[in-house]
C-alpha positions in Angstrom: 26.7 110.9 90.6 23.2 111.9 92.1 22.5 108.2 91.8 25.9 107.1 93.6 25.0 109.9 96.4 21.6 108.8 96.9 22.4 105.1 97.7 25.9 106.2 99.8 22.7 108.4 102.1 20.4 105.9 102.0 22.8 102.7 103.6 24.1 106.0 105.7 20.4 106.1 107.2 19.8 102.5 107.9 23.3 102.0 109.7 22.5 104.8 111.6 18.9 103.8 112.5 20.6 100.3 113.6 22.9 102.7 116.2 20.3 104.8 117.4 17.8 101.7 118.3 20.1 99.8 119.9 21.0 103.1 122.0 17.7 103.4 122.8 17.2 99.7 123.7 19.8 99.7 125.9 19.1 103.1 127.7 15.8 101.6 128.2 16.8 98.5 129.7 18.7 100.2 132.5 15.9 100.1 135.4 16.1 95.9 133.9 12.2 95.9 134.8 11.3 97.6 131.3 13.3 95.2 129.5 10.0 93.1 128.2 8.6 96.7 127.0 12.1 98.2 125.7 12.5 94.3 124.0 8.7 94.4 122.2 9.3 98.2 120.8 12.4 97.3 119.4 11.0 94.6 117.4 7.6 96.6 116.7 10.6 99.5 114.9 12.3 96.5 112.9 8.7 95.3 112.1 8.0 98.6 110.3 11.9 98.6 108.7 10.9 95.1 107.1 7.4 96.2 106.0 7.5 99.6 105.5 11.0 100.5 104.8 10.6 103.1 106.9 14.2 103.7 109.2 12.3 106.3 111.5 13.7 105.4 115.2 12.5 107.4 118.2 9.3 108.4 118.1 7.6 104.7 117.2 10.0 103.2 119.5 8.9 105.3 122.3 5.1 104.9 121.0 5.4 100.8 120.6 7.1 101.0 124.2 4.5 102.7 125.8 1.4 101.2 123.8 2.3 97.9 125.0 4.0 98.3 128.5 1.0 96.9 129.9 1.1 93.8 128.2 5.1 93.4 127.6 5.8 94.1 131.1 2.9 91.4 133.2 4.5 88.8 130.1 7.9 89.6 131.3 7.2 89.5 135.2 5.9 86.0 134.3 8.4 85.0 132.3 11.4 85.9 135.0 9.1 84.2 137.2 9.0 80.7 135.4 12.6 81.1 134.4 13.7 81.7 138.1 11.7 78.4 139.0 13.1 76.8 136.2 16.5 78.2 137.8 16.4 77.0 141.2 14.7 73.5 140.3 18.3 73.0 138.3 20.2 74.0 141.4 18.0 72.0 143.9 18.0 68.9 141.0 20.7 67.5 142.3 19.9 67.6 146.4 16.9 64.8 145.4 19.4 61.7 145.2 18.1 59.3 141.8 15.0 60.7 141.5 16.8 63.4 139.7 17.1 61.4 136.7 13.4 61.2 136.6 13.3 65.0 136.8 16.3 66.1 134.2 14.5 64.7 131.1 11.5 66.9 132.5 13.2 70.1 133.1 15.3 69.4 130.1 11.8 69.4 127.9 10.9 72.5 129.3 13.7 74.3 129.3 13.8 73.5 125.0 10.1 74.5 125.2 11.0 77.9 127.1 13.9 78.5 124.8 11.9 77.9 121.7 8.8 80.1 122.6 11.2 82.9 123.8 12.8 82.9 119.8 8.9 83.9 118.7 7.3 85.4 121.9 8.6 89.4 120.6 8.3 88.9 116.9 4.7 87.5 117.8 3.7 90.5 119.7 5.4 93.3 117.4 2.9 91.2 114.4 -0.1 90.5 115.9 -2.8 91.9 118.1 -2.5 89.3 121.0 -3.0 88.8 124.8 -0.2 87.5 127.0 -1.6 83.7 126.8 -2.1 83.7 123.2 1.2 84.8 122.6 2.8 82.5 124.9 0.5 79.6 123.0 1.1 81.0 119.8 4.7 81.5 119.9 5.3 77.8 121.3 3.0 76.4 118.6 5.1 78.5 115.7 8.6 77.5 117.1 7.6 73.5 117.1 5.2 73.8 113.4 8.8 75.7 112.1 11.2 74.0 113.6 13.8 74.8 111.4 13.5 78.2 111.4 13.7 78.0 115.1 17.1 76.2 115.0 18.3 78.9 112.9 17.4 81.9 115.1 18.7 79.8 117.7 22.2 79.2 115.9 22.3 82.9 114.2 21.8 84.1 118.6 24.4 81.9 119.1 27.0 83.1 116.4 26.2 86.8 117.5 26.4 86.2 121.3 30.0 84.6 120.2 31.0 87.7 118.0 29.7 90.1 121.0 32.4 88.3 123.8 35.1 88.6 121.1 34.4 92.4 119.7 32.6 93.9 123.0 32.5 96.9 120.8 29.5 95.3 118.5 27.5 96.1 121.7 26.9 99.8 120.0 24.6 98.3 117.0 24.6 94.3 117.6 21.1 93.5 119.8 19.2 96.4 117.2 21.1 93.7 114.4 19.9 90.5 116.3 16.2 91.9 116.5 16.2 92.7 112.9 17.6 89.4 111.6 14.9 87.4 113.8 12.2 89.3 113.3 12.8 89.0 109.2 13.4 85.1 109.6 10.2 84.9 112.3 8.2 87.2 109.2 8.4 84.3 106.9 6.6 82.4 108.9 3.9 85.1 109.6 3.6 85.1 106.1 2.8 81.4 105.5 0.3 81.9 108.2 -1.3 84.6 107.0 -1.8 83.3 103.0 -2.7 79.7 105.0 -5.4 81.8 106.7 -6.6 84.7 104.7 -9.1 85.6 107.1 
């Protein structure tokens, strides 16, 4: 019976750590300019549920947000930046007559690219000690070497982003879910890099 209770308090704890970070996630994300930091800590908490076990939720989250505001929040002014351009050359793509045949295959190819590094750019940060650029590099160098797992993060997004317009109610514990399940597929592949590179 103390065995049976034990569990029953235990998955009690983690569904309850998966409501309060995506609370705090999303209360975070309000002024939408701390959505690069709120987005980094998150992953940095699901980091430490993977490795450590350890379902704690508010005070790392606030620590990881602050510790790496700096950092999260330049990446992110860049990256709504590029994405904006990326944005308006779409729009404006079709104003520039046949040459916009030569420039969809381009934009196409970097829209993938920005896709792909986007599926590694938090995991990347919440694992490793790294500067803006090297995480940018970095990320877009893991999502190509492991493609597959890439396509799978992409697909599992897709799946939850479909469940999310059907039950808007999942919005109480579904992006603390999505960061959890990427982060564990995007740790895989921190692992093989690690043993590949003991050093």
């Amino acid at each position: 019976m103390l065995r049976y209770d034990g569990k029953f308090f235990r998955i009690l704890e983690v569904v309850t750590a998966f409501f309060q970070l995506n609370f705090l996630w999303l209360l975070l994300c309000l002024p939408v300019i701390t959505i690069f930091p709120a987005t980094v800590a998150m992953y940095c908490v699901t980091r430490q549920w993977i490795l450590h076990k350890d379902y704690s939720v508010f005070r790392p989250f606030i620590h990881y947000f602050k510790e790496n505001f700096k950092q999260s929040f330049g990446l992110g002014l860049i990256w709504l930046a590029f994405s904006g351009l990326f944005f308006v050359d779409f729009l404006l793509m079709k104003n520039l007559g046949s040459f916009q045949y030569i420039l969809l295959p381009i934009l196409s190819i970097m829209g993938i690219l920005l896709l792909f590094t986007s599926i590694f750019i938090f995991p990347a940060i919440a694992n490793f000690n790294l500067s803006w650029l090297n995480a940018i590099k970095n990320s877009l160098f893991f999502s190509i070497r492991y493609l597959v797992t890439t396509l799978a993060a992409i697909l599992y997004i897709g799946l939850l982003a479909l469940i999310l317009f059907t039950w808007p109610i999942t919005f109480l514990f579904i992006f603390s879910l999505g960061a959890y399940s990427i982060y564990f597929l995007c740790n895989r592949v921190f692992i093989k890099i690690q043993r590949a590179n003991p050093s």
